[in-house]
C-alpha positions in Angstrom: 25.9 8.6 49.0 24.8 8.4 45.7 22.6 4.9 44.5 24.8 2.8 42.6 23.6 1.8 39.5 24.5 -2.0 40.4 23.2 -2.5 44.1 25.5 -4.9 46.1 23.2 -7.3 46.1 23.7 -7.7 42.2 24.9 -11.5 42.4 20.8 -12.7 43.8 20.2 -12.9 40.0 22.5 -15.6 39.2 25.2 -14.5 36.4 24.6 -17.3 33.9 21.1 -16.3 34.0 22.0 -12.9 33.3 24.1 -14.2 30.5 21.3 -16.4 28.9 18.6 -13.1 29.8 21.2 -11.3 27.4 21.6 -13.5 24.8 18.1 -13.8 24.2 17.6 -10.0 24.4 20.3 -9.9 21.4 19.0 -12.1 19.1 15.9 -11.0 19.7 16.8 -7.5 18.5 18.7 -9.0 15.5 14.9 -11.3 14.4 13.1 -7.7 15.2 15.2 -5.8 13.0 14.7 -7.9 9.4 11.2 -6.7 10.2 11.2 -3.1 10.4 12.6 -0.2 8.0 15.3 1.4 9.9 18.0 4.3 9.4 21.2 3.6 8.5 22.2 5.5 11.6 19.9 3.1 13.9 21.4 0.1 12.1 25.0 1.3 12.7 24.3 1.9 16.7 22.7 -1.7 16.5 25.6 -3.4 14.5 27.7 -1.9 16.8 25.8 -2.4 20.4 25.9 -6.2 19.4 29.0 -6.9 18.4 29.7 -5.3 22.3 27.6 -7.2 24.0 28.7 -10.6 22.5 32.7 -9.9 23.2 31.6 -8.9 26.7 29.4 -11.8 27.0 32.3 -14.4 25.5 35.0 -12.4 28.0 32.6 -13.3 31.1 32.6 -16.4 30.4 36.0 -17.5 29.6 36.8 -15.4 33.0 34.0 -17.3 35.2 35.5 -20.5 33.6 38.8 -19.5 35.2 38.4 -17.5 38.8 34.2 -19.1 38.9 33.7 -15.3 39.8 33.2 -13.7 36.5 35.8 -10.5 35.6 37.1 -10.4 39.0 40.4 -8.4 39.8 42.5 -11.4 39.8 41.2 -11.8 36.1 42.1 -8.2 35.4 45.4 -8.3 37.6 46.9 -11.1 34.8 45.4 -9.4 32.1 47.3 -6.1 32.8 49.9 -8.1 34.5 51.0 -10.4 31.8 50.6 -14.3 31.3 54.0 -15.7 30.1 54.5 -18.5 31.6 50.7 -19.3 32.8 50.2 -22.9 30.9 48.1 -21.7 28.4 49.0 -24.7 26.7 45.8 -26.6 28.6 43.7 -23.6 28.0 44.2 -24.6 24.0 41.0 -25.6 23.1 38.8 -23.3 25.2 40.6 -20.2 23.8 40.3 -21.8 20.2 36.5 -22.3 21.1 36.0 -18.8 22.2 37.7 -17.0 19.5 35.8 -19.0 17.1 32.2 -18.6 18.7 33.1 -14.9 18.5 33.9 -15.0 14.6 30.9 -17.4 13.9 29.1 -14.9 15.5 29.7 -11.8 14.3 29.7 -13.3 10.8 26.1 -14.2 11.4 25.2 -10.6 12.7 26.7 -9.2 10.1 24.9 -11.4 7.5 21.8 -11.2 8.6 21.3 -7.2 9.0 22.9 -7.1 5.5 20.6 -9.9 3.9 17.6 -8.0 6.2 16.5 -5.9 3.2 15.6 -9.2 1.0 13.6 -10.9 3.6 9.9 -9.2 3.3 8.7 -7.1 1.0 8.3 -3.2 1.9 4.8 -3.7 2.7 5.3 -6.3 5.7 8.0 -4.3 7.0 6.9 -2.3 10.3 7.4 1.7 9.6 6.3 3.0 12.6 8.9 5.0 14.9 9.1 2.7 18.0 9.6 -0.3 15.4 12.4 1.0 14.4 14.0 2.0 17.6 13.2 -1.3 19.5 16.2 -3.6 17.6 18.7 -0.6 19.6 16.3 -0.7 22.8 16.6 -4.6 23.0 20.2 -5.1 22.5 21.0 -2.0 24.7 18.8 -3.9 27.2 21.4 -7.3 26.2 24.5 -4.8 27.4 23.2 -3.5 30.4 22.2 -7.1 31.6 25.4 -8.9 30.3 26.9 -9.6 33.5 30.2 -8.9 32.1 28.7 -5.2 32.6 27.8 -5.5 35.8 31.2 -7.2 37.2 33.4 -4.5 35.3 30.8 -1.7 36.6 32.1 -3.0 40.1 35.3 -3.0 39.6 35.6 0.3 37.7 33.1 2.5 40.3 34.7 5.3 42.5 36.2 3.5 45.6 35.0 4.0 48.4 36.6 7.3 50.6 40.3 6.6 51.7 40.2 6.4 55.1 43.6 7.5 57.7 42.7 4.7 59.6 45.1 2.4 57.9 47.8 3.7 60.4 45.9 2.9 63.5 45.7 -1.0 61.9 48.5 -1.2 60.6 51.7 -1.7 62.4 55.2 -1.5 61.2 56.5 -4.7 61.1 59.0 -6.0 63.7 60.9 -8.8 65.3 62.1 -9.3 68.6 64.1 -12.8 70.1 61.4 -14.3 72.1 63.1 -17.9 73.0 67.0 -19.5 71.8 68.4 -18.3 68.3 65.5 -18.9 65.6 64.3 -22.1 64.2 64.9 -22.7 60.5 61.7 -22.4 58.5 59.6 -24.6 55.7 57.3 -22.8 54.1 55.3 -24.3 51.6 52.5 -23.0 49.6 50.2 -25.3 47.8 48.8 -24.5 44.9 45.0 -23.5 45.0 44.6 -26.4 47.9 42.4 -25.0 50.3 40.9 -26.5 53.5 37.5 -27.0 52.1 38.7 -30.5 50.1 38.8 -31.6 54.0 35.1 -31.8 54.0 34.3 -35.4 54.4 30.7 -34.2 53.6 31.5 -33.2 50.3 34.5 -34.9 49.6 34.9 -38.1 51.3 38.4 -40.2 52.2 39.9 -37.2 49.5 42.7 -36.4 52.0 44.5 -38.6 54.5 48.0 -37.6 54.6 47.2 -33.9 55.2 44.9 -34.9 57.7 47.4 -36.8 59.6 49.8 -34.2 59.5 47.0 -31.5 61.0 46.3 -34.0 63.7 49.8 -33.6 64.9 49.9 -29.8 64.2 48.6 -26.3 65.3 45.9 -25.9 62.1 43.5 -23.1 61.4 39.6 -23.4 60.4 38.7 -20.0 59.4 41.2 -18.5 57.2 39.4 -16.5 54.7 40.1 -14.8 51.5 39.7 -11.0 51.8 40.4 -8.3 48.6 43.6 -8.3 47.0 45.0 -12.1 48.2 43.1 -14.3 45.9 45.6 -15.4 42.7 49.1 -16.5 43.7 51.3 -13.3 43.8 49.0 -11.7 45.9 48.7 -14.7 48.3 52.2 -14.5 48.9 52.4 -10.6 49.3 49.5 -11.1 52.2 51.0 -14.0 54.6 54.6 -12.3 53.9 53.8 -8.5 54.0 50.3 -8.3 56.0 48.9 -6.4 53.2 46.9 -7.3 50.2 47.8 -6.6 46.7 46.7 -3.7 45.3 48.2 -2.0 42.5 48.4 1.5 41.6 44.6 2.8 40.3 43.4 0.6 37.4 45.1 -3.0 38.6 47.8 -2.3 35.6 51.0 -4.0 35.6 54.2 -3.9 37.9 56.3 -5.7 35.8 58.4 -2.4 34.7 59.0 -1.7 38.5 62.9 -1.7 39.5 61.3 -3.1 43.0 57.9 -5.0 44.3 56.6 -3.0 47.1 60.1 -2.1 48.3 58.5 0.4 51.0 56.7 -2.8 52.4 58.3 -4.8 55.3 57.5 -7.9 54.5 58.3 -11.5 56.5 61.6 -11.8 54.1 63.1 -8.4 55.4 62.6 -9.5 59.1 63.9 -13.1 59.0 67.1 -11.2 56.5 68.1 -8.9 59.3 68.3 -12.1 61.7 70.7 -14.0 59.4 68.6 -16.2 57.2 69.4 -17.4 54.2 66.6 -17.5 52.3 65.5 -20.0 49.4 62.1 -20.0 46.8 61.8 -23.0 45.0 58.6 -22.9 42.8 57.8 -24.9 39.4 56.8 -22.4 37.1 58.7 -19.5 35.4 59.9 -17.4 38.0 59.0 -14.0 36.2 55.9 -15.3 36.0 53.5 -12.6 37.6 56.3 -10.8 39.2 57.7 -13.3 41.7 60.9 -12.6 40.5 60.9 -9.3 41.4 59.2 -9.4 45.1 61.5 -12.3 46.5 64.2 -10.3 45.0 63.2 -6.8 46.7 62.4 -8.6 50.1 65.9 -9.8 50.7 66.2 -13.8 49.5 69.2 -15.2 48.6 68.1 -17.7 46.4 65.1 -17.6 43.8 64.9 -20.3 41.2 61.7 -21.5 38.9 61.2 -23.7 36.1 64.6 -22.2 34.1 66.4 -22.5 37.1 65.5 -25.9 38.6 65.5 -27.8 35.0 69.0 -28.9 34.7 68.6 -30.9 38.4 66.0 -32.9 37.2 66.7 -36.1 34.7 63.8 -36.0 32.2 64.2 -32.5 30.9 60.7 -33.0 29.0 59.1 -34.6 32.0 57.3 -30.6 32.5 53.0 -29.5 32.7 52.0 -26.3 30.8 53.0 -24.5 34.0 56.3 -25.8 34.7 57.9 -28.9 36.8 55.7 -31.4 38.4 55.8 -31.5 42.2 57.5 -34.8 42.5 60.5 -33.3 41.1 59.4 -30.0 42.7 59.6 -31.6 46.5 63.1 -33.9 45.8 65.0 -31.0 44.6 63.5 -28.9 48.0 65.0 -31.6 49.8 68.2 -32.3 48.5 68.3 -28.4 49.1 66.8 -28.5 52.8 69.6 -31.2 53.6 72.2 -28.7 52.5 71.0 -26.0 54.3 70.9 -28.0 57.4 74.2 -28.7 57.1 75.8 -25.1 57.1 74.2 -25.0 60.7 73.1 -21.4 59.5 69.2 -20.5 60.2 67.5 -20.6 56.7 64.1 -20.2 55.3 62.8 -22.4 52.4 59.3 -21.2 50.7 58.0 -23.3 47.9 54.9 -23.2 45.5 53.3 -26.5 44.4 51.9 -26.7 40.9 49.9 -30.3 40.3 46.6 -28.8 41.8 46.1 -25.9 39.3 42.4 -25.4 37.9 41.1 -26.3 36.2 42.3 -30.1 35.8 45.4 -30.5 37.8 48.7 -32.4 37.1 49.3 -35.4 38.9 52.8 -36.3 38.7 53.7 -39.5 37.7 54.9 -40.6 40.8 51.3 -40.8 41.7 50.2 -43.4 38.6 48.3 -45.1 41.0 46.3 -42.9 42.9 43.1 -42.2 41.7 40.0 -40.7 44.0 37.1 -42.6 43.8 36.4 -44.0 40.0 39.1 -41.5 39.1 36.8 -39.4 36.5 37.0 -36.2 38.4 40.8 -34.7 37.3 41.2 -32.0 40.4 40.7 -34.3 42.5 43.0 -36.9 41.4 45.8 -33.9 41.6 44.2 -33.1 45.5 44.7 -36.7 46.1 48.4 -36.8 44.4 48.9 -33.4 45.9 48.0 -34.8 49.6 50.5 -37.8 49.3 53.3 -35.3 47.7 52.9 -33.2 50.6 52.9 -35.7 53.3 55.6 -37.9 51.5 57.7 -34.5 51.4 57.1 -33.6 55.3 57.3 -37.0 56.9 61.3 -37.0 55.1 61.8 -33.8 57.2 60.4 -35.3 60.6 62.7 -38.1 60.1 65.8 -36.7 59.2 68.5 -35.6 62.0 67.6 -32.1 61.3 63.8 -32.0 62.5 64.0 -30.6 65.8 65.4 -27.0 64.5 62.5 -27.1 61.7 59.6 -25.5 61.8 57.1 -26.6 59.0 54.0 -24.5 57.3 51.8 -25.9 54.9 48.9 -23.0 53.8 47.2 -22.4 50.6 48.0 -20.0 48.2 44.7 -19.2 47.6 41.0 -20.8 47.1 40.6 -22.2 44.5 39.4 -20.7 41.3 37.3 -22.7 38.6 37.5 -26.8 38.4 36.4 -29.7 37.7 35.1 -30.3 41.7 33.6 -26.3 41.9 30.2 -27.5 42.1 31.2 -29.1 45.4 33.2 -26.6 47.1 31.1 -24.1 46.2 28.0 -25.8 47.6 29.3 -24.8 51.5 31.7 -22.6 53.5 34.9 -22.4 52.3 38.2 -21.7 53.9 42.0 -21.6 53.1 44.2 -24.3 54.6 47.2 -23.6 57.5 49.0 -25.4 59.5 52.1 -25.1 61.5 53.8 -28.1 62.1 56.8 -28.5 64.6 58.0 -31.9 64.5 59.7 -31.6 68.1 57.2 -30.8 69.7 54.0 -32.4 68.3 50.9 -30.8 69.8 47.1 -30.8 68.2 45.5 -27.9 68.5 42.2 -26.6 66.3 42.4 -23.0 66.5 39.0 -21.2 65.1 39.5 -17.6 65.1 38.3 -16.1 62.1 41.1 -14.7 60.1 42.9 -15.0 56.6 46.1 -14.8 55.0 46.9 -11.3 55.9 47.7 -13.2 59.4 50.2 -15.7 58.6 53.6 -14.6 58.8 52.1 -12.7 62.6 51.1 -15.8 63.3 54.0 -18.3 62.5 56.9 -15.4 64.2 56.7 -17.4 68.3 56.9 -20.3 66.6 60.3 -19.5 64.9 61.1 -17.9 68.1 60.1 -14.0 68.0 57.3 -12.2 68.8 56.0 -9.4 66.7 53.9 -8.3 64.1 54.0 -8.0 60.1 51.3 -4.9 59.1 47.8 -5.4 59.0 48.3 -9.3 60.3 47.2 -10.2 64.1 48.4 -13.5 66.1 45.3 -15.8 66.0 46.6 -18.0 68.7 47.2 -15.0 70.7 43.7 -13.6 69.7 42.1 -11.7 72.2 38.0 -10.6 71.8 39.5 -7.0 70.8 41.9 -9.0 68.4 39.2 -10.7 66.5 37.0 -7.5 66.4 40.1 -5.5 64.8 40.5 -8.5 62.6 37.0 -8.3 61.1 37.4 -4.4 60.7 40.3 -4.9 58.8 38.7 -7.0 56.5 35.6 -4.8 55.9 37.7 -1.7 55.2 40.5 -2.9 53.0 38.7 -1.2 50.0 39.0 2.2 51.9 42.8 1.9 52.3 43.7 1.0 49.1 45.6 4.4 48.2 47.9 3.9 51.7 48.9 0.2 50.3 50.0 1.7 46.9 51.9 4.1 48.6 54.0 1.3 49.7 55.2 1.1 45.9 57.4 4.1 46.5 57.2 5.9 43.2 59.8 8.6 43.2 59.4 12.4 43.6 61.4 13.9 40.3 64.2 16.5 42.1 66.6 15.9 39.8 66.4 14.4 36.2 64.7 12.0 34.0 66.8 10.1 31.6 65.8 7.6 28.8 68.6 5.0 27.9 67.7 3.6 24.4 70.6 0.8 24.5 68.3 -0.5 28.2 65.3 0.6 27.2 64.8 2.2 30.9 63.9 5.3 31.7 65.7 6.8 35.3 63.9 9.0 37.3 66.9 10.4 39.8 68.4 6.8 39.0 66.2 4.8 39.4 65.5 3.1 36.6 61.8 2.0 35.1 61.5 -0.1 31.9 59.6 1.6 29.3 56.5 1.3 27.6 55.4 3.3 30.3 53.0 6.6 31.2 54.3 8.4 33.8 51.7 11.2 35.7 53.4 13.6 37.4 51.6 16.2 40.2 52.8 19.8 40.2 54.8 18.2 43.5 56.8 16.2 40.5 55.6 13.1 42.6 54.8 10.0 39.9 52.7 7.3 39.5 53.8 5.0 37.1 51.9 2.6 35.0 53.2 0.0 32.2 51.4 -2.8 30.0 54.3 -5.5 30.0 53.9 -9.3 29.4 50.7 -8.5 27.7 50.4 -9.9 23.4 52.1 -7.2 21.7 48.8 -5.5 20.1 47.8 -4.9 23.9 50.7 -3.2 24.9 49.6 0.2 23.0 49.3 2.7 26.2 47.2 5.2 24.4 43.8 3.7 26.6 45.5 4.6 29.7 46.3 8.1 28.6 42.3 8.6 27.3 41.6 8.1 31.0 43.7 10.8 32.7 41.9 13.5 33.6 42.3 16.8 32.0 45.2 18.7 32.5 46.9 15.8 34.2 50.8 16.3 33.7 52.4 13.5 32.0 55.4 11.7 29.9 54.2 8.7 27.6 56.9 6.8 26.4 55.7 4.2 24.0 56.1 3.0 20.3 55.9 6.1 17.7 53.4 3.8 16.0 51.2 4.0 19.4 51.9 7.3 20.1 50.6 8.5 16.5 53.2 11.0 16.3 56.0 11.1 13.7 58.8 9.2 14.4 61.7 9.9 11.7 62.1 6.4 11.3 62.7 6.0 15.4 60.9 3.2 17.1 60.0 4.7 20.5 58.9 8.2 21.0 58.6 10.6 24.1 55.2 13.0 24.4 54.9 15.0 27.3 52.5 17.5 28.0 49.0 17.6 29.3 46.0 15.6 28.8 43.6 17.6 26.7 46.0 19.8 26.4 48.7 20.3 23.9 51.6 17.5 23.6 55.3 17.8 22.4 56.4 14.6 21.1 60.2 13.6 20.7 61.4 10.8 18.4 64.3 8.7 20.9 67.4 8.8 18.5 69.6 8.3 21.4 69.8 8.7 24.9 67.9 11.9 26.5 68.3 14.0 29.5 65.9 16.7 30.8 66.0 18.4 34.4 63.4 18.8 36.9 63.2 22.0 35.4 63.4 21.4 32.1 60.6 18.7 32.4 58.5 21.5 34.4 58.8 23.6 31.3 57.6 21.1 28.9 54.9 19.8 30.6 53.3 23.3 30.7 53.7 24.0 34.8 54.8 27.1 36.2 
């Protein structure tokens, strides 16, 4: 195997060093070039290689503000994947901040090469042909050192070999009746609350009511956070599907999918078949990140978010950047848990908290009065709001006449990414919180088996009353020393079965037709129906991968980038904006180019609805 050019070990130098290193490299190249006579040619490369180097170096650290783990690929899943609905609203100021440190900048670059010529006279200047290369040897030095480099080096180098061993870990997932008919089900995810704010160490007297509940409950020590789980979508996708979240090759958007992971079985599709009804309740927009779609494809009856839940709530205004606050979050759950109840039908409610999202939190006003410690820390005031909303919100269930068919989850979405409290969880071992809770029959037991979302929904099925198994999730009560070494496999080769997961999106083999509707803007490929912008790739098979850039600020939507990265001669259709395409478009706004990449492309201007056979598309695209 080839050396990488970034070893593993990358992360010894710490990244804001790396970012400081750089930032002296660069202006150091900018005060060496006023003293040297240089080309026009050298100045151009050096203009150039510094503007780069500061938008990478202001991109790192708005990222590292946000995940605390640089340009990581839940950074680069919302990018491609869109941000409506993501609260920028509290991001405000540090956006304003960044775009301005990034204009102040470049301004100053700019000036100062321009002004460099009336600094020193012609004599003082250094004429000698390493002085005039070192301003482009020091700032290329400032790129390769930006750490913004190194993370998106990692996340852009060839994966590692797909290996066919996904199929010996992974099981199709299955239910079978194990006791009586099927408890009904609480499910409730909080938001970025992980087990580590247990710590009395590092965070003393922080949480009480959780830790009462757990006392009472089955709870889990060692729930890790392996590839693809760690932002919100893809937490739920792992303790629901018993796989991680990876998208099809680049991390791109899914948004323009007619179905999230629809060859998945995921925890919704078993409890379906059984006769659940089943109910998401979350505070923020429901499209948001694609929640919409993968509650939809995975069989629930009910999915309602910020839109949804507003008119049930009596201070319409009373809303975060993200959405509702959890106060109104948990009384409308329970008003609906009450009515469920009543049908006597099993059901399954899931819910997402919001008050505990980095990097400040929003305590709901119900929670006026708590404050942790002086109160100058802002998470922690949301844990601590978040802890008694949680409790408050499970205690009403274990006293109500319905508690003995209920059984109750409480697990973290994810850990948490950037706060105001980072410096502390980051300063020991960290773990994910979960705990199943069934208030008929209180028991207390600490299980430690090392484990991590992926093994939720295996774990929770006996207690519902079914055994089984959901993918690449194992039972860690029922863990046996061959369990927990297949467990820690599983986590060191998800990188190696990344292709077998994004099989599970199901894109469709082309027998028949593609169609473009210009009234839905969809594009059906043997009716199924895709939103376009998108690139579709086609393989002389006709089978597809599809890739879109929805949700993103319109100037980012242009899919000409992801075309420049096909490979020659890949077959494809692009249809996008004329204006993107660079085609002419006879006064059309979306155009259709097919062809090959490298290759010559036939570009059609969408005057109406289109049609082209297997065949016909065959032709076009140059294959025999």
């Amino acid at each position: 195997m080839a050396c990488p050019m970034f070893p593993d070990s990358y992360r010894i130098i710490s990244p804001m060093f790396s970012a400081i290193l750089s930032l002296s490299l660069l202006i150091s190249s900018l005060g060496i070039s006023r003293k040297v006579t240089s080309t026009k040619l050298l100045t151009l490369l050096h203009v150039i290689a510094a503007v780069s180097s500061l938008i990478l170096l202001v991109t790192f650290l708005v990222s590292d503000y946000f995940t605390a783990e640089g340009i990581n690929e839940a950074a680069i899943y919302h990018l491609r994947y869109g941000m409506e609905g993501a609260g920028f609203a509290e991001y405000r100021g540090l956006i304003i901040a960044a775009v301005l440190s990034v204009a102040v900048f470049l301004f100053a670059i700019f000036w100062w090469v321009l002004r460099q010529s009336d600094s020193l006279s012609a004599e003082s200047r250094l004429h000698q042909p390493w002085a005039r290369s070192m301003p482009l040897i020091l700032v290329s030095s400032a790129l390769l050192i930006n750490p913004a480099t190194t993370d998106l080096y990692h996340l852009l180098e060839k994966k590692p070999a797909q290996s066919s061993e996904f199929d010996l870990y992974y099981t199709k997932p299955y239910l079978l009746t194990q006791t009586g008919d099927g408890k009904n089900l609480v499910f409730i995810y909080a938001e970025s609350l992980e087990r580590t704010y247990f710590d009395e160490s590092r965070f003393p007297g922080l949480i009480t009511g959780l830790r009462e509940l757990e006392s009472h409950s089955i709870h889990f020590t060692n729930i890790g956070q392996v590839n693809g789980s760690g932002w919100t979508i893809a937490g739920m996708v792992s303790s629901q599907c018993g796989i991680p979240l990876f998208s099809p090759s680049d991390g791109n958007s899914m948004s323009g999918m007619d179905k999230f992971l629809p060859s998945a079985t995921c925890l919704g599709d078993l409890l379906h078949k059984r006769g659940y009804h089943l109910t998401y309740y979350g505070g923020a927009n429901i499209e948001f990140a694609g929640k919409q779609n993968f509650y939809l494809t995975h069989l629930f009856d009910e999915i309602r978010g910020r839109r949804e839940l507003l008119p049930g709530i009596p201070d319409k205004s009373y809303q975060s950047g993200w959405g509702l606050f959890d106060d109104d979050l948990f009384n409308l759950a329970y008003h609906r848990f009450e009515e469920l109840s009543e049908t006597g039908k099993k059901f399954g409610l899931f819910m997402l908290t919001l008050d505990t999202h980095h990097p400040d939190g929003h305590p709901s006003k119900s929670c006026e009065a708590i404050r942790y410690h002086d109160g100058t820390n802002p998470i922690l005031n949301a844990v601590a709001c978040s802890d008694y909303l949680i409790s408050a919100f499970v205690d009403r269930i274990q006293h109500s006449r319905f508690r003995d068919n209920t059984i109750i989850v409480i697990a973290s979405d994810h850990l948490a990414m950037r706060n105001t409290a980072y410096h502390l969880l980051a300063s020991g071992p960290r773990n994910n919180m979960f705990m199943i809770i069934d208030p008929a029959d209180v028991q207390h037991t600490a299980i430690n088996t090392p484990g991590s979302t992926l093994d939720i929904g295996t774990t929770i099925l006996p207690f519902l009353g079914y055994k089984g198994q959901i993918g690449l999730g194992r039972d860690l009560i029922d863990a046996s020393p061959q369990t927990v070494t297949d467990i820690r496999y599983i986590h060191n080769h998800l990188d190696t079965w990344q292709q077998a997961v994004i099989k599970l999106w199901a894109f469709p083999l082309l027998r028949d037709a593609l169609e473009i509707n210009t009234e839905t803007h969809t594009v059906s490929l043997d009716g199924r129906p895709f939103k376009y912008p998108c690139l579709i790739e086609f393989n002389d098979q006709m089978e597809t991968t599809i890739r879109f850039k929805f949700d993103m600020p319109a100037e980012e939507q242009n899919l000409s980038s992801l075309v420049q990265g096909l490979g020659s001669g890949q077959n494809y259709v692009l249809i996008d904006k004329c204006t993107n395409i660079g085609r002419p478009s006879y006064g059309q706004e979306y155009c259709m180019a097919a062809g090959k990449a490298g290759g010559a492309i036939e570009t059609i201007p969408l005057n109406g609805n289109v049609r082209f056979t297997a065949a016909k598309l065959r032709s076009r695209l140059g294959m025999s």
